[in-house]
HTML snippet that shows the backbone in 3Dmol.js (N, CA, C, O; Angstrom):
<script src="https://3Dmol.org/build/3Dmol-min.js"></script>
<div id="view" style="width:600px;height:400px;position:relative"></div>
<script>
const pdb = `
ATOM      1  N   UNK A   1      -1.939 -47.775   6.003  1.00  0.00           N
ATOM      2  CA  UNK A   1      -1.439 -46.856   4.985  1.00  0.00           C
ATOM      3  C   UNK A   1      -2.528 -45.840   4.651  1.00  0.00           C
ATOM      4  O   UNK A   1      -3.672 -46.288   4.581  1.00  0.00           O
ATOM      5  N   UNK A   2      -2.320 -44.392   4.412  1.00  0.00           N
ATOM      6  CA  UNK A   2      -2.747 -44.053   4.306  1.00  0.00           C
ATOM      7  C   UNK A   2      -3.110 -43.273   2.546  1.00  0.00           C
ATOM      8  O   UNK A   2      -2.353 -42.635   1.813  1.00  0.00           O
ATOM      9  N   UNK A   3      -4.287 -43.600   2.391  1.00  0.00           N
ATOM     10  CA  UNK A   3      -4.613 -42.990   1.078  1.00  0.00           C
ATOM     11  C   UNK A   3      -5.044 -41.887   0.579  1.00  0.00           C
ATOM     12  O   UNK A   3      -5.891 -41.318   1.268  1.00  0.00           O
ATOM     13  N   UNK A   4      -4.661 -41.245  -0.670  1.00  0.00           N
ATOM     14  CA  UNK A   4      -4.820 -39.795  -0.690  1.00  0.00           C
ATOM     15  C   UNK A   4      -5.763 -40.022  -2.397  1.00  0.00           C
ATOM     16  O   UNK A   4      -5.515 -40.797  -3.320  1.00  0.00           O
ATOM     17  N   UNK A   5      -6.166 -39.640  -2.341  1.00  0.00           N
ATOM     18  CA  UNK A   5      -7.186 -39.039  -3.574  1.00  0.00           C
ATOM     19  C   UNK A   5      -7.117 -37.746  -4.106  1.00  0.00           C
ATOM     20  O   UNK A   5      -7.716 -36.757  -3.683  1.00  0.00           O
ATOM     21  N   UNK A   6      -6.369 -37.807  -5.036  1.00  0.00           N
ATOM     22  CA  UNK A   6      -6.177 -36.116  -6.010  1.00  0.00           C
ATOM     23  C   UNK A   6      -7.032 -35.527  -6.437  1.00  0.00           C
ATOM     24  O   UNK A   6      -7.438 -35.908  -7.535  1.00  0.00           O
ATOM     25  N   UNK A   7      -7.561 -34.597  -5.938  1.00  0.00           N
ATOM     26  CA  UNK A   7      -8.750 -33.376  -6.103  1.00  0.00           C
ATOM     27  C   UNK A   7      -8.197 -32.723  -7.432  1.00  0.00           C
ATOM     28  O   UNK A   7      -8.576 -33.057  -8.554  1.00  0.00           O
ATOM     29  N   UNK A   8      -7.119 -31.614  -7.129  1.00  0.00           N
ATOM     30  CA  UNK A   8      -6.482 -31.258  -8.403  1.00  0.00           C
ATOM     31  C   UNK A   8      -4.861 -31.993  -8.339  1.00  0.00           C
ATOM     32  O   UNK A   8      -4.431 -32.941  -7.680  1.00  0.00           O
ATOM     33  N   UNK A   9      -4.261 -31.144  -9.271  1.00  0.00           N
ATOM     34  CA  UNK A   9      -2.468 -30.704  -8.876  1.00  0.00           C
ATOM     35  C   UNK A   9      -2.167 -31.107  -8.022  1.00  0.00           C
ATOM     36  O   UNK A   9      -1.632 -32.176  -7.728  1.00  0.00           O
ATOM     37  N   UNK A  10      -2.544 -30.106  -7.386  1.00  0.00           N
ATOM     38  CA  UNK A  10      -1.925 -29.650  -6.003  1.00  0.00           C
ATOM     39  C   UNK A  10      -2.746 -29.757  -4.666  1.00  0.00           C
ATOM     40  O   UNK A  10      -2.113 -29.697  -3.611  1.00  0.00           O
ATOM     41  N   UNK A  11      -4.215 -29.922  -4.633  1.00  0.00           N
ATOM     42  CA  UNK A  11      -4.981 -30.740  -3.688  1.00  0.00           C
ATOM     43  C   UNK A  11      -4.987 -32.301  -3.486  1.00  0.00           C
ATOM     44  O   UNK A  11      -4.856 -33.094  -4.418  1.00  0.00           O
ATOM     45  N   UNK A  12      -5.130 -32.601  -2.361  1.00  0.00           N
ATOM     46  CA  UNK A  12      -5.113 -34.143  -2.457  1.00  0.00           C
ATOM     47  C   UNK A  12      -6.162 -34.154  -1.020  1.00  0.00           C
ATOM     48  O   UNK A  12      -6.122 -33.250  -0.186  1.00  0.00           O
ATOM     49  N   UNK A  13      -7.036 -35.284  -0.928  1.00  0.00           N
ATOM     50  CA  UNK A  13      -7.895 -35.510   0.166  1.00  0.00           C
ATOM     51  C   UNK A  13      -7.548 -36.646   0.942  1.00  0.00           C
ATOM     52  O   UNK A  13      -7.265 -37.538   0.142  1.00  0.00           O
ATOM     53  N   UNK A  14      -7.442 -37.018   2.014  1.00  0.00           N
ATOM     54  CA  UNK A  14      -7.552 -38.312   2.870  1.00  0.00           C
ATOM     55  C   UNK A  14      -9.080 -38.439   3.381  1.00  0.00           C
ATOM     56  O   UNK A  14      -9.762 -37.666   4.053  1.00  0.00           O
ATOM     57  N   UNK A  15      -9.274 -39.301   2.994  1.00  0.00           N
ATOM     58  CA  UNK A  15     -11.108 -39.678   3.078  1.00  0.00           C
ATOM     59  C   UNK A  15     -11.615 -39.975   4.436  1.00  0.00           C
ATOM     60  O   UNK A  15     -11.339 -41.175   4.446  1.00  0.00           O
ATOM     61  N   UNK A  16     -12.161 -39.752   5.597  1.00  0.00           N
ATOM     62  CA  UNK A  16     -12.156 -40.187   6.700  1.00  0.00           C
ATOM     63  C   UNK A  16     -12.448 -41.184   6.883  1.00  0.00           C
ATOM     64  O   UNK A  16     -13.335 -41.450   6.072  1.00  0.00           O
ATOM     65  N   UNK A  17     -12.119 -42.522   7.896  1.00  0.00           N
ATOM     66  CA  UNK A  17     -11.909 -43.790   8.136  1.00  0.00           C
ATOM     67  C   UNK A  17     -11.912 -44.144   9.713  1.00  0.00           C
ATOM     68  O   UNK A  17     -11.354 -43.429  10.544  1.00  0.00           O
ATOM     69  N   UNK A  18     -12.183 -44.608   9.834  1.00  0.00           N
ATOM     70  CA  UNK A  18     -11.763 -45.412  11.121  1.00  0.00           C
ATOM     71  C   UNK A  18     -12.789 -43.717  12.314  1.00  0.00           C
ATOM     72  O   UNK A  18     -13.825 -43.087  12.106  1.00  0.00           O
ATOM     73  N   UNK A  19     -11.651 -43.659  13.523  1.00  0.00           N
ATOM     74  CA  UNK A  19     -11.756 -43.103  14.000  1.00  0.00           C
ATOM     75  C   UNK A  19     -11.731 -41.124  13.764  1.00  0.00           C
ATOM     76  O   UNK A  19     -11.718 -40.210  14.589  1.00  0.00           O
ATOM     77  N   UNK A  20     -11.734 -41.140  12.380  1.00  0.00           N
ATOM     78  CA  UNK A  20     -11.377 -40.019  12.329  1.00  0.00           C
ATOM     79  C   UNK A  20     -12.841 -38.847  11.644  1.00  0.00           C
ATOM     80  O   UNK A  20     -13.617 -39.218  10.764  1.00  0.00           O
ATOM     81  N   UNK A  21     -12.900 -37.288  12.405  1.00  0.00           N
ATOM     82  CA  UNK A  21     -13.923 -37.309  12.071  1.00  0.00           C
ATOM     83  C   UNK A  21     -14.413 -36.288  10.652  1.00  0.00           C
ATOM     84  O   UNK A  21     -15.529 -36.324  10.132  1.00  0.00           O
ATOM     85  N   UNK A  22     -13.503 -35.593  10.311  1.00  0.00           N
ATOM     86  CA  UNK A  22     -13.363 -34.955   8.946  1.00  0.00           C
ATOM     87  C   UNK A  22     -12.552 -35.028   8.397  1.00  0.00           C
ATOM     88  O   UNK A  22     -11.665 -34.740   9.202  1.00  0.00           O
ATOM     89  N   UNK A  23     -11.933 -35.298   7.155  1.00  0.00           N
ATOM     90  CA  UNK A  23     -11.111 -35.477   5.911  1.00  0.00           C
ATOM     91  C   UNK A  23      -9.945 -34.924   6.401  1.00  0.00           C
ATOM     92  O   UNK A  23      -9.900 -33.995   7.207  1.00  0.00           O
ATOM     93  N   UNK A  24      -8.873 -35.575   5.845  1.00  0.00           N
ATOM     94  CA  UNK A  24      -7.485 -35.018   5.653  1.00  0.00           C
ATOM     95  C   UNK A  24      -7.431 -34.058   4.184  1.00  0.00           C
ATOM     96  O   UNK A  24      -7.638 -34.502   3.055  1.00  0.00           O
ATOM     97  N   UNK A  25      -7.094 -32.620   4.541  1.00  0.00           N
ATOM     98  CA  UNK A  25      -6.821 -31.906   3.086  1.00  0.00           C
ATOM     99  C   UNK A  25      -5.366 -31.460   2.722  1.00  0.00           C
ATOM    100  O   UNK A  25      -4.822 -30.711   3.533  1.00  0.00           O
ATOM    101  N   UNK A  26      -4.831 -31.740   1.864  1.00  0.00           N
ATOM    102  CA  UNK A  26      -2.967 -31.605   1.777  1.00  0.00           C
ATOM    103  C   UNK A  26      -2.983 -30.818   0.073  1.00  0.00           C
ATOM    104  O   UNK A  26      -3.675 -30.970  -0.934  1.00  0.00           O
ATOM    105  N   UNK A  27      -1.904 -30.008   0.426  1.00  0.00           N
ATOM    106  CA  UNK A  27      -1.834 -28.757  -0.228  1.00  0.00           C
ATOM    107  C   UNK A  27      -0.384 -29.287  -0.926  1.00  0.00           C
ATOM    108  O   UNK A  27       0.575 -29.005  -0.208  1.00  0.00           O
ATOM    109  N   UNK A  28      -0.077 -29.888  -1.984  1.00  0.00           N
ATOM    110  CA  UNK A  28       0.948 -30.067  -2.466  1.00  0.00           C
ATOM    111  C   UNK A  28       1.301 -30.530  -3.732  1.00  0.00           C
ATOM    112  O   UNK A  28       0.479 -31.217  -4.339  1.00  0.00           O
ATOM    113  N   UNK A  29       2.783 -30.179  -4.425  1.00  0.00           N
ATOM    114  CA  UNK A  29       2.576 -31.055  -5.492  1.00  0.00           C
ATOM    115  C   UNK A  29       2.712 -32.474  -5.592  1.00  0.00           C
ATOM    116  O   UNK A  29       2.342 -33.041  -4.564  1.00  0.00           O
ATOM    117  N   UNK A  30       3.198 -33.372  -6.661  1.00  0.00           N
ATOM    118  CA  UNK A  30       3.023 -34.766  -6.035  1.00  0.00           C
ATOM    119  C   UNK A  30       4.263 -34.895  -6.002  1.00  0.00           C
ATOM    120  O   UNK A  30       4.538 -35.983  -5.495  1.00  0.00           O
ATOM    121  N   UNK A  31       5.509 -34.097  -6.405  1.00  0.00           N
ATOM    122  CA  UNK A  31       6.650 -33.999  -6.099  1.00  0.00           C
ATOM    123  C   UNK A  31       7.233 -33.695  -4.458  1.00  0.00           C
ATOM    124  O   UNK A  31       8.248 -34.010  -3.836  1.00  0.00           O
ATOM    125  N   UNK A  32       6.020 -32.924  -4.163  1.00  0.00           N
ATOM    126  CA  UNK A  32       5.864 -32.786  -2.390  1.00  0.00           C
ATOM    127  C   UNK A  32       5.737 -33.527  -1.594  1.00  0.00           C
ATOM    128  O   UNK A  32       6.237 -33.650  -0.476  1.00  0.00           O
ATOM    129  N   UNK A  33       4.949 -34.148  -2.219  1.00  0.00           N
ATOM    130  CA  UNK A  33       4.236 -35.467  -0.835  1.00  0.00           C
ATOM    131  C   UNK A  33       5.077 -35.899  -0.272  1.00  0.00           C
ATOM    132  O   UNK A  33       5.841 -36.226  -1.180  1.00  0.00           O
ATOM    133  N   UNK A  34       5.607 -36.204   0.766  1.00  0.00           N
ATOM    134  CA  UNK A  34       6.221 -37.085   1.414  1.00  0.00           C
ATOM    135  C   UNK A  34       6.128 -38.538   0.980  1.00  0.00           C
ATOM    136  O   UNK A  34       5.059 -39.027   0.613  1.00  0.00           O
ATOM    137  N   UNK A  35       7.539 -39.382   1.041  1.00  0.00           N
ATOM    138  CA  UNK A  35       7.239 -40.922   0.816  1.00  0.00           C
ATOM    139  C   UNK A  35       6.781 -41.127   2.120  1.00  0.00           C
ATOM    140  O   UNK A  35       7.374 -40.694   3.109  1.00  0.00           O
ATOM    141  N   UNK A  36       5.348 -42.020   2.169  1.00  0.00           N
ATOM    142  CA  UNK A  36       4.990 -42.882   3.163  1.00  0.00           C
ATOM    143  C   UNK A  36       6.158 -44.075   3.992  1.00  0.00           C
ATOM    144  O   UNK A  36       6.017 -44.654   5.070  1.00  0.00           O
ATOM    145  N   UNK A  37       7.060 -44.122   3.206  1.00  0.00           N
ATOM    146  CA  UNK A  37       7.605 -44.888   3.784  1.00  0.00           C
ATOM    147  C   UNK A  37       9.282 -44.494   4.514  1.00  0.00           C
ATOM    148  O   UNK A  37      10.229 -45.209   4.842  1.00  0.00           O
ATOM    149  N   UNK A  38       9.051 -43.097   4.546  1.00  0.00           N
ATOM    150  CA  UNK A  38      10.314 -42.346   5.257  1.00  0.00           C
ATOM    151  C   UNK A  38       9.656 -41.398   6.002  1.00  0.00           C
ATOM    152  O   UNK A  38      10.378 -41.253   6.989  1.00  0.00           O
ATOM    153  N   UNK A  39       8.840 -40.769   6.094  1.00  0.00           N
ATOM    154  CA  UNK A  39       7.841 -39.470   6.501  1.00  0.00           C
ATOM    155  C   UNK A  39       6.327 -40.205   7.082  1.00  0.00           C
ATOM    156  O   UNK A  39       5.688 -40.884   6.278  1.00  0.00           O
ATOM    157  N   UNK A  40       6.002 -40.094   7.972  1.00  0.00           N
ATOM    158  CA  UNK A  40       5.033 -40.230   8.733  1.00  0.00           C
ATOM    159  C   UNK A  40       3.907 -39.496   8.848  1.00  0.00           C
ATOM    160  O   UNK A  40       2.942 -39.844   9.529  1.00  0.00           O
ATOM    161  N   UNK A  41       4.005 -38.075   7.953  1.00  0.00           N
ATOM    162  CA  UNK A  41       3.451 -36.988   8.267  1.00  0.00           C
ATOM    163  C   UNK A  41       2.122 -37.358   7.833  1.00  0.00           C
ATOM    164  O   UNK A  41       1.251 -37.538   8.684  1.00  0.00           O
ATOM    165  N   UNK A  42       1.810 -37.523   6.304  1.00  0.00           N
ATOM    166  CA  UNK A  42       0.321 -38.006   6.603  1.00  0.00           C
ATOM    167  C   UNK A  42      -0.723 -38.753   7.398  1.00  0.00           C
ATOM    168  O   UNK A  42      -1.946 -38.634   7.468  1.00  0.00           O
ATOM    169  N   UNK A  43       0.214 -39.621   8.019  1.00  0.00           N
ATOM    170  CA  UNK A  43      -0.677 -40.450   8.870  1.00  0.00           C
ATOM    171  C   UNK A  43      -0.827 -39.810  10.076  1.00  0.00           C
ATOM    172  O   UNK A  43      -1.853 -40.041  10.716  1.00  0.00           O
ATOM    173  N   UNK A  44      -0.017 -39.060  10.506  1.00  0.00           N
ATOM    174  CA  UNK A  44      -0.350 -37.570  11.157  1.00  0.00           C
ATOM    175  C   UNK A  44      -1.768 -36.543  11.110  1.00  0.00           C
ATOM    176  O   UNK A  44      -2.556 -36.023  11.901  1.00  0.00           O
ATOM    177  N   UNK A  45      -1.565 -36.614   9.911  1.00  0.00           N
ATOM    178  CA  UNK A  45      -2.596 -35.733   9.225  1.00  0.00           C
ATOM    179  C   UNK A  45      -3.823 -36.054   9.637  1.00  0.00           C
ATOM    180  O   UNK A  45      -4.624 -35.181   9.971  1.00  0.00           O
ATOM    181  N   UNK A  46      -4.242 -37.937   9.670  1.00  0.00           N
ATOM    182  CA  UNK A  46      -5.186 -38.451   9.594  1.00  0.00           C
ATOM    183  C   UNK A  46      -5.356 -38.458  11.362  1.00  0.00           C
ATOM    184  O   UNK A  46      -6.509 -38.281  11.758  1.00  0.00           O
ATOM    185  N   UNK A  47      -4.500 -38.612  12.204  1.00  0.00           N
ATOM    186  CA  UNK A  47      -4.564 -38.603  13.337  1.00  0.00           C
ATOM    187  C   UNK A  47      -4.635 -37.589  13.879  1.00  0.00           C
ATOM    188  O   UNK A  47      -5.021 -37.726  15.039  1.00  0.00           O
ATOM    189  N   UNK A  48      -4.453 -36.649  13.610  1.00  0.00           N
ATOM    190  CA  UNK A  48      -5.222 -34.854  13.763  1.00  0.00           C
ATOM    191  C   UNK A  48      -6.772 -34.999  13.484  1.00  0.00           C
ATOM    192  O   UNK A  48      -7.633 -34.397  14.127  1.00  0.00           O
ATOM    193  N   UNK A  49      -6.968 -35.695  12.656  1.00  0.00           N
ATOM    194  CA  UNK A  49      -8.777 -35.810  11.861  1.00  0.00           C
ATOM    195  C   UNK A  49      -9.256 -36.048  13.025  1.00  0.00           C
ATOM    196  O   UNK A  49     -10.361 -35.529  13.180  1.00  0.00           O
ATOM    197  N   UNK A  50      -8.797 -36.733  14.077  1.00  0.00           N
ATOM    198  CA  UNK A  50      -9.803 -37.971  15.016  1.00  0.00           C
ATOM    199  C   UNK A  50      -9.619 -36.680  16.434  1.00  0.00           C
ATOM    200  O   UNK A  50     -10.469 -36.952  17.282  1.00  0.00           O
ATOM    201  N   UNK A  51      -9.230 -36.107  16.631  1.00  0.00           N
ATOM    202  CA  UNK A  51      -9.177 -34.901  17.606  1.00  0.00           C
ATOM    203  C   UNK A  51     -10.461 -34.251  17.996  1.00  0.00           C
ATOM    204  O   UNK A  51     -11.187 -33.779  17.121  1.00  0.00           O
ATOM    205  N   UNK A  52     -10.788 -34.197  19.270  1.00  0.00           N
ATOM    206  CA  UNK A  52     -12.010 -34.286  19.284  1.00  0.00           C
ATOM    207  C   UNK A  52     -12.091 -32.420  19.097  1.00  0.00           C
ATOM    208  O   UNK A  52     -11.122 -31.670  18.986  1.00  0.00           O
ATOM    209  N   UNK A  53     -13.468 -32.059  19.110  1.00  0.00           N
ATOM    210  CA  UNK A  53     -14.095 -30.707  18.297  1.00  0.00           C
ATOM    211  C   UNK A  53     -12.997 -29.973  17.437  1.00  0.00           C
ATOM    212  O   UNK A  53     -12.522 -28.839  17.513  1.00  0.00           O
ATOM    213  N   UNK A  54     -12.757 -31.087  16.548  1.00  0.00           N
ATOM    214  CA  UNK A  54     -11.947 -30.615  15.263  1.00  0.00           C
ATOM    215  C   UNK A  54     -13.320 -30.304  14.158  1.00  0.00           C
ATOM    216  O   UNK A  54     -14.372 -30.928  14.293  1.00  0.00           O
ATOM    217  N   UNK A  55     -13.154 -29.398  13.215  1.00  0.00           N
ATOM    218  CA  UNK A  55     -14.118 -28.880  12.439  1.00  0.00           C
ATOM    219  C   UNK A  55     -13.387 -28.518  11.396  1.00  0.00           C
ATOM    220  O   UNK A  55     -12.209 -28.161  11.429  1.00  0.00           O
ATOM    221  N   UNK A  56     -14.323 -28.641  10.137  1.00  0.00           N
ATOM    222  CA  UNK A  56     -13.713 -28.482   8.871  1.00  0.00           C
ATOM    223  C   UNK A  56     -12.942 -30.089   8.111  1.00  0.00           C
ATOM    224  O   UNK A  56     -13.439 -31.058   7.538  1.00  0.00           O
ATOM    225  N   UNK A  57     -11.709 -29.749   8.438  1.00  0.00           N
ATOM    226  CA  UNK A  57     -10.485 -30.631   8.074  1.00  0.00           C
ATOM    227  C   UNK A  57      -9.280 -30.381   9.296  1.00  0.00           C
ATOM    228  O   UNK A  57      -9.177 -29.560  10.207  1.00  0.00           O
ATOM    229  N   UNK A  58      -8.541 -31.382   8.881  1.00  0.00           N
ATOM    230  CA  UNK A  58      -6.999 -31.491   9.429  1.00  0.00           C
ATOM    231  C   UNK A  58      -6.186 -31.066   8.051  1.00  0.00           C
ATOM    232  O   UNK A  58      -6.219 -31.951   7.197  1.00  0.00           O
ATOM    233  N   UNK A  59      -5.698 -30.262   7.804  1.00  0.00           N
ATOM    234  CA  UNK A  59      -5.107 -29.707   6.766  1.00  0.00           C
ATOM    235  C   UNK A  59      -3.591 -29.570   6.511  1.00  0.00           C
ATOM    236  O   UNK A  59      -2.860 -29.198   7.429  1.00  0.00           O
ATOM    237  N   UNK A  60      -3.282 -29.752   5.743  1.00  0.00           N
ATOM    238  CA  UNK A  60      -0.928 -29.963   5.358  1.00  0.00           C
ATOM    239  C   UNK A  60      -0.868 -28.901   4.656  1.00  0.00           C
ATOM    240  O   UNK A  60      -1.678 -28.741   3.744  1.00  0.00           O
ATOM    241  N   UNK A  61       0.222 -27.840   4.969  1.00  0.00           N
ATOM    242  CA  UNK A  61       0.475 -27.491   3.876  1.00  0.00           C
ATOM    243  C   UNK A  61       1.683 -28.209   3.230  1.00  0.00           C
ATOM    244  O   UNK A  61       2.089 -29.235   3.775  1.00  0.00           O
ATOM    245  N   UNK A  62       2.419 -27.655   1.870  1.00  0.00           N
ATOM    246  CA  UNK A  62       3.479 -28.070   1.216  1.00  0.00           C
ATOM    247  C   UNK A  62       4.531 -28.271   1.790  1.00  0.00           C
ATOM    248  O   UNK A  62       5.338 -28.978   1.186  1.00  0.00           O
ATOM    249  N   UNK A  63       4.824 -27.870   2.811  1.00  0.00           N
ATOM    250  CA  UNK A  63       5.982 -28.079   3.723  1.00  0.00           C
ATOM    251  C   UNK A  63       5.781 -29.201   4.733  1.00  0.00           C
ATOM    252  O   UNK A  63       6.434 -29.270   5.774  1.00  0.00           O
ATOM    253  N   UNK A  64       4.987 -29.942   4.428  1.00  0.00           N
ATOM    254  CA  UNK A  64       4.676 -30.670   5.711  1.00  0.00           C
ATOM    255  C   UNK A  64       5.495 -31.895   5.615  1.00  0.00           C
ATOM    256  O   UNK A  64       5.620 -32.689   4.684  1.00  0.00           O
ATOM    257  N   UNK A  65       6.212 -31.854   7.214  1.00  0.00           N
ATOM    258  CA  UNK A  65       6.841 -33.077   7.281  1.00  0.00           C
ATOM    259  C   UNK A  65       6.957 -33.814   8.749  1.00  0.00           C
ATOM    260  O   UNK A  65       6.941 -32.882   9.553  1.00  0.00           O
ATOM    261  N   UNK A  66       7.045 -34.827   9.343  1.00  0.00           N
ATOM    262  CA  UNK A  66       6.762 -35.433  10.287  1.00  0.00           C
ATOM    263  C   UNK A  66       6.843 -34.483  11.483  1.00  0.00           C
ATOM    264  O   UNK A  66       7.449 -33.423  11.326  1.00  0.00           O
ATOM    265  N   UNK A  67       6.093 -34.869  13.075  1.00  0.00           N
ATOM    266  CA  UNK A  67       5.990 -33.961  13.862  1.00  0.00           C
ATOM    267  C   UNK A  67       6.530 -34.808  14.936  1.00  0.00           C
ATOM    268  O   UNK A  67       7.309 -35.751  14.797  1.00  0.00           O
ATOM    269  N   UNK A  68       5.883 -34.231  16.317  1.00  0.00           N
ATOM    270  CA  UNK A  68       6.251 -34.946  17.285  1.00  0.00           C
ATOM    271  C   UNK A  68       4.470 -34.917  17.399  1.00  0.00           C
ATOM    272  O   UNK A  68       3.955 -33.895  17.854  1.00  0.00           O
ATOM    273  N   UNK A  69       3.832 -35.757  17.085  1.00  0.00           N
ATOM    274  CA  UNK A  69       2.162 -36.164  17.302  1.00  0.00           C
ATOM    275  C   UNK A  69       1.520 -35.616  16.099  1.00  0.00           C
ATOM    276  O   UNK A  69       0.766 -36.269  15.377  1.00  0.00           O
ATOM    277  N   UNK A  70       1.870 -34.313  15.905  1.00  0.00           N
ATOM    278  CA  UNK A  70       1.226 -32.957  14.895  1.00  0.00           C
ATOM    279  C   UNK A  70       2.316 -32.562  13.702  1.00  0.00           C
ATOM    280  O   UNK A  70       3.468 -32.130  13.663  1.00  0.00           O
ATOM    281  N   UNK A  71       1.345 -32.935  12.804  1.00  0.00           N
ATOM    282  CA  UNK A  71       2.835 -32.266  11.311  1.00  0.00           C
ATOM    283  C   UNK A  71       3.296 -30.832  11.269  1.00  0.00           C
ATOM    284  O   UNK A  71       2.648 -29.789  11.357  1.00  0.00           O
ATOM    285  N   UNK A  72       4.669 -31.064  11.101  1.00  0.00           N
ATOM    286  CA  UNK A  72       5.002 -29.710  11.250  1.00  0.00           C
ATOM    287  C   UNK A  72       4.145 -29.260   9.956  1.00  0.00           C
ATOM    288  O   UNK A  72       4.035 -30.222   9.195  1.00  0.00           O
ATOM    289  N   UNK A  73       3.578 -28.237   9.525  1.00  0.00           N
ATOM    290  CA  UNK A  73       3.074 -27.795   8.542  1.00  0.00           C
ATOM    291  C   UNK A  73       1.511 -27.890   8.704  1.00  0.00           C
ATOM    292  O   UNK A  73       0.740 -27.028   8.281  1.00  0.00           O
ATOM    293  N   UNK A  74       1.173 -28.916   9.297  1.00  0.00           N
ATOM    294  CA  UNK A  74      -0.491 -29.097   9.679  1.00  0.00           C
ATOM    295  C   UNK A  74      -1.027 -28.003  10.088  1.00  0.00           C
ATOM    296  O   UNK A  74      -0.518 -27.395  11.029  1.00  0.00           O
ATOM    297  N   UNK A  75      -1.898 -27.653   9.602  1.00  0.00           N
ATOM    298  CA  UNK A  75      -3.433 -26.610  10.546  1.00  0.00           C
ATOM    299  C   UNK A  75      -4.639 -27.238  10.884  1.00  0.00           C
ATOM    300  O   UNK A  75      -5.171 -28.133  10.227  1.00  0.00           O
ATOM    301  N   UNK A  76      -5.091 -26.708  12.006  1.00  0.00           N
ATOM    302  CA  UNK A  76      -6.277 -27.602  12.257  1.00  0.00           C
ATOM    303  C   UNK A  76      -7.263 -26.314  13.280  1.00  0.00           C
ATOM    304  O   UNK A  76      -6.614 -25.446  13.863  1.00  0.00           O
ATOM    305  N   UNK A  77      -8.339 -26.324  13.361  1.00  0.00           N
ATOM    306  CA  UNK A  77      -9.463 -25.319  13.759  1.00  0.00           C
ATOM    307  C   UNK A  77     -10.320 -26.571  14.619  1.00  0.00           C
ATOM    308  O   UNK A  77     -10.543 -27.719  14.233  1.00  0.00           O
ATOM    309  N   UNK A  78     -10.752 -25.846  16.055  1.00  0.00           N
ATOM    310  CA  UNK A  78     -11.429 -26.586  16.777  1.00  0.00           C
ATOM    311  C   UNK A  78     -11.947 -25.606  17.713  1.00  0.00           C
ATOM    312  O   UNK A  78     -11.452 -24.573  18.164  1.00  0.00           O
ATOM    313  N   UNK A  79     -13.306 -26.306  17.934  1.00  0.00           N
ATOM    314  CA  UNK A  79     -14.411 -25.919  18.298  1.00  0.00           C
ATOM    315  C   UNK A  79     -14.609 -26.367  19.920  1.00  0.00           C
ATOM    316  O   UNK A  79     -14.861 -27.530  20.237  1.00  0.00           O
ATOM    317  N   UNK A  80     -14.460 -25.288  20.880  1.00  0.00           N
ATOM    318  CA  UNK A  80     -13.977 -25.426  22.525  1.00  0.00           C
ATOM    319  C   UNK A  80     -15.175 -26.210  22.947  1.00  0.00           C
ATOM    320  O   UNK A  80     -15.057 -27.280  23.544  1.00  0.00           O
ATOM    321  N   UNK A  81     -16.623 -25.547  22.560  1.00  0.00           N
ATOM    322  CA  UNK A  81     -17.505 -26.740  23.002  1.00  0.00           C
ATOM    323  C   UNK A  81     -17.864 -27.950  22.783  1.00  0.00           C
ATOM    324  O   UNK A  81     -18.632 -28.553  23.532  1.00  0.00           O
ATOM    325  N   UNK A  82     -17.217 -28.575  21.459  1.00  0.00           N
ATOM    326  CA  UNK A  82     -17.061 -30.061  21.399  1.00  0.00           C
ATOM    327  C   UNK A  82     -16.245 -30.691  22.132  1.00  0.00           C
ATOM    328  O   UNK A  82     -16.154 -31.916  22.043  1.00  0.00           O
TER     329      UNK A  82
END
`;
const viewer = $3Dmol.createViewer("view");
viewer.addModel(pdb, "pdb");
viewer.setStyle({}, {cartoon: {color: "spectrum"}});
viewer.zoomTo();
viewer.render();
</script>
């Protein structure tokens, strides 16, 4: 399961764990979030983190909802020589 930690409102963080190598950052209200237990998308989120020469974050916006690997709504920035 994945855990989110409320920065503000409308920020929320996934803390990096396991295999993953920078934070999950999600842009939403808490009326947004997806239920973990119908929506997959955060754990998505966190599995974007572990991507190799990913930099920064794996990031959601408010629209984010399950993908096929990648949340629809996810952004993510990576670095060709890692």
């Amino acid at each position: 399961m994945t855990k989110l930690v409320e920065e503000s409102p409308y920020r929320w963080r996934i803390e990096p764990e396991g295999a993953m190598r920078v934070p999950g950052i999600v842009f939403a209200s808490r009326e947004l979030l997806p239920d973990p237990a119908e929506d997959q998308a955060l754990g998505q989120v966190a599995a974007v983190a572990t991507l190799p020469g990913i930099v920064e974050a794996s990031y959601a916006m408010p629209d984010m909802h399950w993908g096929y690997g990648f949340p629809i709504g996810g952004v993510a920035a990576t670095d060709v020589d890692d």
